[in-house]
Structures are given as structure tokens and as C-alpha cells.
FITORKOL-887626 format. One line per 3 residues: number of its first residue (from 1); their letters; for each residue y negated, z, x of C-alpha. Coordinates in pm, 1 decimal. Layout:
BEGIN
NUM = a = Y:Z:X; ...
! end
This chain:
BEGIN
1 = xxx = -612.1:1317.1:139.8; -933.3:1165.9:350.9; -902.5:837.1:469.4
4 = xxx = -873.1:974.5:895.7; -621.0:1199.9:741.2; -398.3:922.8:647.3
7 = xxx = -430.2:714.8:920.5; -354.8:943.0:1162.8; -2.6:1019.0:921.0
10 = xxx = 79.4:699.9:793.2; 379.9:582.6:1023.3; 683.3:274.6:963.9
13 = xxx = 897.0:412.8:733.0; 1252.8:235.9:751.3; 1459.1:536.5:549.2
16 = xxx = 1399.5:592.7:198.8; 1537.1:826.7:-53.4; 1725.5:659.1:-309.3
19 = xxx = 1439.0:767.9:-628.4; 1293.8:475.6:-784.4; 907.8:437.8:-718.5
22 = xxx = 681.4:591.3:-1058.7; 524.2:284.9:-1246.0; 148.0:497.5:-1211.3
25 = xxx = 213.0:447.7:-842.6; 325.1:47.4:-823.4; 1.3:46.6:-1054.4
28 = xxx = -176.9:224.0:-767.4; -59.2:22.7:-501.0; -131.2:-309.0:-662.1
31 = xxx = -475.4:-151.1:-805.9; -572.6:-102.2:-403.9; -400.0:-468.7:-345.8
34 = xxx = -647.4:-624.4:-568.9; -942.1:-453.5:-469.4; -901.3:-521.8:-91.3
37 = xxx = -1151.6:-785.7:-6.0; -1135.1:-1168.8:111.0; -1367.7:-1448.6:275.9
40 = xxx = -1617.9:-1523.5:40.2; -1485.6:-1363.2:-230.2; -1190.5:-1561.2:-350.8
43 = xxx = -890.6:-1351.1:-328.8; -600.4:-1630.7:-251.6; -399.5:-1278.2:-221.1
46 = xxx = -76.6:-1289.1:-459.5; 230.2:-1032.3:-493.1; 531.5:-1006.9:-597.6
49 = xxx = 621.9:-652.9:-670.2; 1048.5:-634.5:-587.2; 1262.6:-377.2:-780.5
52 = xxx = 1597.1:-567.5:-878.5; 1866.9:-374.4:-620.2; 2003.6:-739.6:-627.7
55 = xxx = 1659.6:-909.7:-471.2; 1611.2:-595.7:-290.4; 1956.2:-682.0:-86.6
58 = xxx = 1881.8:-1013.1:-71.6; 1531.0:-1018.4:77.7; 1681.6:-750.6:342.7
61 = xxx = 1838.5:-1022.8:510.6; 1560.2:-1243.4:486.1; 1535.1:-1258.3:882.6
64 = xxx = 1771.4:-1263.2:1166.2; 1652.8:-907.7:1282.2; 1420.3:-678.8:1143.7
67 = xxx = 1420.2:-645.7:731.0; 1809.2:-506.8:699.4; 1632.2:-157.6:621.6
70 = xxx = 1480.0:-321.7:283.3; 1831.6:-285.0:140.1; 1762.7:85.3:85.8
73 = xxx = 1404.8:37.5:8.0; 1364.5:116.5:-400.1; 1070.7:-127.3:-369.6
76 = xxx = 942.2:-447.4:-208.3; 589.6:-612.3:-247.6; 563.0:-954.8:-130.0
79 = xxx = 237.3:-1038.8:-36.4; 144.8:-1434.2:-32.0; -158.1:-1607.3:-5.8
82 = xxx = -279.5:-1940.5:-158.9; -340.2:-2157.2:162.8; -522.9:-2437.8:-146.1
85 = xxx = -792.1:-2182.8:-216.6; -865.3:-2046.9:120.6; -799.8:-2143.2:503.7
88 = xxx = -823.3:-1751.2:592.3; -551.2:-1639.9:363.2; -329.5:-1470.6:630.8
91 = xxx = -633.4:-1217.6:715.3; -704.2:-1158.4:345.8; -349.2:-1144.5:267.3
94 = xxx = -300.1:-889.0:577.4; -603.8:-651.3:472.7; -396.1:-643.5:157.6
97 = xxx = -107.8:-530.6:300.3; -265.7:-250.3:483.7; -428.6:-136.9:165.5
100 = xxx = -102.5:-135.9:-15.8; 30.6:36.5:321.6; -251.0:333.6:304.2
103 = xxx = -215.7:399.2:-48.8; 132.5:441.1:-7.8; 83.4:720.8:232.1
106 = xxx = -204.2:854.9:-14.0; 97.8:873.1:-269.5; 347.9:1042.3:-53.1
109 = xxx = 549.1:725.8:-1.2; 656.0:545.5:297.8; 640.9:239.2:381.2
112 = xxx = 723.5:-56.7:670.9; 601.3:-377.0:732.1; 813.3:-691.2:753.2
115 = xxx = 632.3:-1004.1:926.5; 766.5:-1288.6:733.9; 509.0:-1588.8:863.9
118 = xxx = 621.7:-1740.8:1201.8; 985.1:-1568.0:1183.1; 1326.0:-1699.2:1137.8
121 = xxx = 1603.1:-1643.5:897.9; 1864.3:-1842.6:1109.2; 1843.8:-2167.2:1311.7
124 = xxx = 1783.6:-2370.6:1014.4; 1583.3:-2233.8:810.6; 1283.9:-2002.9:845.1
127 = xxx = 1250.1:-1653.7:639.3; 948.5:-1715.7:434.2; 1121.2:-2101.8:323.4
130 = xxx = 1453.1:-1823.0:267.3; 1204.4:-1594.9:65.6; 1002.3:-1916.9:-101.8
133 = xxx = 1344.1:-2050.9:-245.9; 1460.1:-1679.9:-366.3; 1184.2:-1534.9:-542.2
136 = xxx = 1054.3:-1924.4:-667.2; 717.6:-1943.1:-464.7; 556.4:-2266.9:-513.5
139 = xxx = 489.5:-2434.0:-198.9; 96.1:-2413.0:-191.6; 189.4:-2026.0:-162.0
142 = xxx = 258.3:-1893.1:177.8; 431.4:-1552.9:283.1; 255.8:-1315.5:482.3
145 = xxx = 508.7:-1019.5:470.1; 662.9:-778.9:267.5; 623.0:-412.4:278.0
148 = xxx = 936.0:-190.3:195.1; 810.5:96.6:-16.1; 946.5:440.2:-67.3
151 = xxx = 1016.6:824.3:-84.3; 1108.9:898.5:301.2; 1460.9:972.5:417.5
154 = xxx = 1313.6:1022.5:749.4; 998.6:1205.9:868.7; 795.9:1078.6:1167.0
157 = xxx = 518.7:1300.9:1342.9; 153.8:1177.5:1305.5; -27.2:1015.3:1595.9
160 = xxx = -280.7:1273.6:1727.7; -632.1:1224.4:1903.0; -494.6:1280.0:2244.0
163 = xxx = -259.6:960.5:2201.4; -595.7:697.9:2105.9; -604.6:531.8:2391.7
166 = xxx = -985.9:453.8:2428.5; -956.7:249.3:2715.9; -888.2:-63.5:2453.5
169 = xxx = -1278.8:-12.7:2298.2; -1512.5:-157.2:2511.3; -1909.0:-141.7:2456.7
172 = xxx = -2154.1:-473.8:2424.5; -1925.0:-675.1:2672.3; -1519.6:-687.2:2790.0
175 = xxx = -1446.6:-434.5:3005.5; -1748.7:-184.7:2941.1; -1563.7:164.4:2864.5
178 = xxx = -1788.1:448.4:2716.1; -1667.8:780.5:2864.6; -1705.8:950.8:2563.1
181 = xxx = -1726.1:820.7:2218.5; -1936.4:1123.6:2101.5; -2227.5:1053.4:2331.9
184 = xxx = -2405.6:769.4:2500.1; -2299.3:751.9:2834.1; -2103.5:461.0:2958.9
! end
């Protein structure tokens, strides 16, 4: 599948099919999760790759709203990044997560992110200190999300080129829209 292909596919996946995910394709997604890149070269990017039904039900009430659809996910990767190696380990972990994301289309599998930074798992506690204490993170390790991986249970229909909403690109300064992105007028 080309890479426009998938992007214009890949949509949040929150129902999955109760098959367990192939090992060749958890090797796949955490071959594309290693090769994404990072400032300067020096990959703070961890995972934790999330099979046991037990964790699985567990981390799907990691927040107050929003990761309850993990319980039927066959597979979870946690993606953290080492905030002692690098101060830009939320982008790097993020481009990691969107790799992991478009490979997972590539494989026929669905998939949903879960924001885990900056989010609460009650009023006392927030989800990634809830996720830290379950899956035995060591504090210099921060949470970025976890993405819910799958077969669908659910299909969703592809963005198309009439939804891109250009107006959002602007050209050399804010607020300079080119009319058409094929020529050179603006």
C-alpha cells in the first residue's frame, strides 16, 4: 500500500476483533517504532508492547474517559520516552507513535490513540503515575500514550481529497492561502 494510500485510510479504530495480533506483525510495528527518528539522534523512545488480557483491562481504565475501548484491544504499545536523555522526548516519542500507527494500517490492523501525558485517572492521581506504577516504569521514563492495536470490529470510510481543508496551509507568511496547490498562484 503507498504511503498517501494509507493516510488517506488509516482512521481511530476503537472495535477490534477478538484474534490475537501475529508476532511478524508486533515485530513490524516495533521494527517501524525503532526506526522513526529523534533530535539529534538519540532515540529516548521506549515501549512496552501489552498482550496480558489482565494488563490489557487494567490499562483500559487508565483514565477517567477515553481508554475503556483498550479492554477489547488484543494489543497495547506503550510508548515512553526518557526525559534524562533528551528534553524533546514527547515529539520523538509522538513520531513514534504515528509510525507504529501507519504500519498498523499497512498490516491491515487498526488502531487508536490514547493521550496519556497531561490526563487524569481520577482526582488523585494522574493516568501516566496509574500506568508508571502498573507496568513498573521508572520515574526518569515518561508516558506519551498508548496505542490500542487490532483486527477491526468496525470499518470507518477513508478521508477523501475533497475533505483537506487547505485553508489551514498558508504560503511564506500566516494567512497567505495558495488557490491551488498544483500551481503557483496565490
Amino acid at each position: 500500500m503507498a504511503i498517501e494510500e494509507i493516510l488517506y485510510q488509516r482512521r481511530s479504530i476503537r472495535k477490534y476483533q477478538q484474534v490475537p495480533v501475529e508476532i511478524e506483525k508486533i515485530q513490524k510495528l516495533m521494527t517501524a517504532a525503532l526506526l522513526a527518528p529523534s533530535g539529534r539522534g538519540i532515540d529516548p523512545q521506549r515501549f512496552i508492547v501489552v498482550n496480558d488480557s489482565g494488563l490489557l483491562n487494567k490499562l483500559a481504565q487508565a483514565r477517567e474517559h477515553g481508554s475503556s475501548f483498550l479492554n477489547g484491544a488484543p494489543l497495547v504499545i506503550v510508548i515512553l520516552g526518557d526525559s534524562c536523555l533528551s528534553d524533546t522526548w514527547t515529539e520523538d516519542a509522538a513520531i513514534a507513535a504515528t509510525f507504529i500507527q501507519l504500519t498498523a494500517e499497512s498490516l491491515g490492523l487498526g488502531s487508536c490513540w490514547v493521550q496519556v501525558r497531561n490526563r487524569s485517572h481520577n482526582e488523585s492521581i494522574t493516568t501516566e503515575d496509574y500506568v508508571s506504577s502498573l507496568l513498573k516504569i521508572p520515574k526518569n521514563m515518561k508516558v506519551e500514550c498508548m496505542i490500542g492495536i487490532g483486527y477491526p470490529a468496525e470499518q470507518k470510510i477513508g478521508k477523501t481529497e475533497k475533505e483537506l481543508t487547505y485553508n489551514r496551509v498558508f504560503w511564506n507568511e500566516y494567512g497567505v492561502i495558495q488557490k491551488d496547490l498544483r500551481t503557483d498562484e496565490v
